[in-house]
C-alpha positions as CSV (number, residue, x, y, z in Angstrom):
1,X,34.1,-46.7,-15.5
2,X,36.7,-48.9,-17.6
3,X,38.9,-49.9,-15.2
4,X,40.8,-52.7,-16.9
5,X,44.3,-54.0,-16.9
6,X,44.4,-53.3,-20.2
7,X,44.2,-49.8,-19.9
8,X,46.8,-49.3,-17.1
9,X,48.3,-49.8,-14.0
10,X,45.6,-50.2,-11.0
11,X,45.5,-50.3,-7.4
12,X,44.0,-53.8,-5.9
13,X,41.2,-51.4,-4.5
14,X,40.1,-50.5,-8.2
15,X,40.4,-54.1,-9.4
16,X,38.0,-55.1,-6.4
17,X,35.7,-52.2,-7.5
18,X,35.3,-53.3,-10.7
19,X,35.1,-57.5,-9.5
20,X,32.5,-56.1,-7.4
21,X,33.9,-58.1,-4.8
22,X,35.8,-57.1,-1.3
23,X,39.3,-55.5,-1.6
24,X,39.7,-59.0,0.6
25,X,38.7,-61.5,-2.3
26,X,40.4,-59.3,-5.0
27,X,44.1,-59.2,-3.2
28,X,43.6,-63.2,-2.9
29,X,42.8,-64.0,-6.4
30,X,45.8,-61.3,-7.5
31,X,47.9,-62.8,-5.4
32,X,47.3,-66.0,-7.2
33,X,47.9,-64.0,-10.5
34,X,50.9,-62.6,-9.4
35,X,52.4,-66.4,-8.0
36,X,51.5,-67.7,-12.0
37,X,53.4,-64.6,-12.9
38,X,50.0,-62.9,-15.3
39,X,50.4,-60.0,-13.0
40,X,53.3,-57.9,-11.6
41,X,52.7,-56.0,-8.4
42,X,54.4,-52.8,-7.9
43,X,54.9,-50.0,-4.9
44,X,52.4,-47.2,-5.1
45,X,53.5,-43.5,-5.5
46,X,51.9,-42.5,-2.2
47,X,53.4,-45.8,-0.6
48,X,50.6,-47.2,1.0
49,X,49.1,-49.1,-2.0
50,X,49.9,-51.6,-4.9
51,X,50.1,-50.9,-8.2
52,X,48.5,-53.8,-10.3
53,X,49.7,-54.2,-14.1
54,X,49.9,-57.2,-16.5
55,X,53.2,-58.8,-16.7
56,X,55.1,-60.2,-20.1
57,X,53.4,-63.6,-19.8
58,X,50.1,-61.4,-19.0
59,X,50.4,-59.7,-22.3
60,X,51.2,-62.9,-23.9
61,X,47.9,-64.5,-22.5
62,X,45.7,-61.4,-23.6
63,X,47.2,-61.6,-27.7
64,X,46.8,-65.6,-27.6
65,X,43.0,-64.8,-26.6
66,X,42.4,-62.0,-29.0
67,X,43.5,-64.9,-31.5
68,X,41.6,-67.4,-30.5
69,X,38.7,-65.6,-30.6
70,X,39.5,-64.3,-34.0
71,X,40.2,-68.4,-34.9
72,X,36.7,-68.9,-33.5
73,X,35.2,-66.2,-35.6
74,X,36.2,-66.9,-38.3
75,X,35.9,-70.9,-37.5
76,X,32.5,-70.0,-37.7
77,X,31.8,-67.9,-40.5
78,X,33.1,-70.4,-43.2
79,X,30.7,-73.5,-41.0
80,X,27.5,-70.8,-41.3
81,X,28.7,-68.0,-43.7
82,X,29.2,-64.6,-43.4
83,X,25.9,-63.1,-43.6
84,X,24.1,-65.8,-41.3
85,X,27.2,-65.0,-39.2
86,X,26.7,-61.4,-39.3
87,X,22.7,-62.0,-38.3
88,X,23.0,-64.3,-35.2
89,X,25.5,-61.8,-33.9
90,X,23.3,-58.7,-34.8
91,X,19.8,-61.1,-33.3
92,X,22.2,-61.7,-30.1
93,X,23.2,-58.4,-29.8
94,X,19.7,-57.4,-29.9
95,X,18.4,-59.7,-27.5
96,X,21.1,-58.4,-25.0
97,X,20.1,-55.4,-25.3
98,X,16.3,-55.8,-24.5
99,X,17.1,-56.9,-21.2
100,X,19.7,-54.9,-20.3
101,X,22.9,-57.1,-20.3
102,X,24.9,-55.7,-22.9
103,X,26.7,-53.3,-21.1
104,X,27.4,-56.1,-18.7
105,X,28.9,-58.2,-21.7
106,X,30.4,-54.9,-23.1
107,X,32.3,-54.0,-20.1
108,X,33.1,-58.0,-19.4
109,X,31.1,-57.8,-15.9
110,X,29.2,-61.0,-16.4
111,X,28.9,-63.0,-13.3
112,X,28.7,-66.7,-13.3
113,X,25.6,-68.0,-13.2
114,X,25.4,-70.1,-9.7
């Protein structure tokens, strides 16, 4: 279940969901989001919840990242070259994979190590 910002407006219940944290945690860090002004809160239709969505300087934050990482990838592929590139990623990928963290990384639901 993609339940992203990206994708849409959400209730702070699906946000939690997805932090796989309590609805608690996930209004307090929103709230924070919402004070920096990444993310707008809105009334619900049915009026008892929040609607969740990225706000202008959200958006803004989200095409600087997809940037930077496009900087970074290509940063690297003219330090290593594009094939060598192209293997680490695919040897990475790979490695994920055989023990069952790519979805994780997919779907961005990597915890922090502690």
């Amino acid at each position: 279940m993609r339940s992203t910002l990206i994708d849409g407006d959400r209730t702070i219940t699906e946000l939690a969901q997805r932090m796989e944290v309590s609805q608690q945690a996930a209004s307090k860090s929103i709230a924070e989001l919402v004070k920096h002004g990444i993310l707008e809160s809105l009334p619900h239709d049915d009026g008892r919840a929040r609607k969740i969505r990225l706000s202008k300087r959200g958006w803004e934050a989200v095409r600087c990242a997809r940037r930077m990482r496009k900087s970074v990838d290509a940063r690297l592929q003219r330090i290593v070259g594009r094939k060598r590139y192209d293997d680490a990623r695919a040897v990475l990928i790979a490695c994920l994979k055989s023990v069952g963290g790519l979805d994780r990384v997919r779907s961005r639901k990597v915890r922090a190590p502690k």
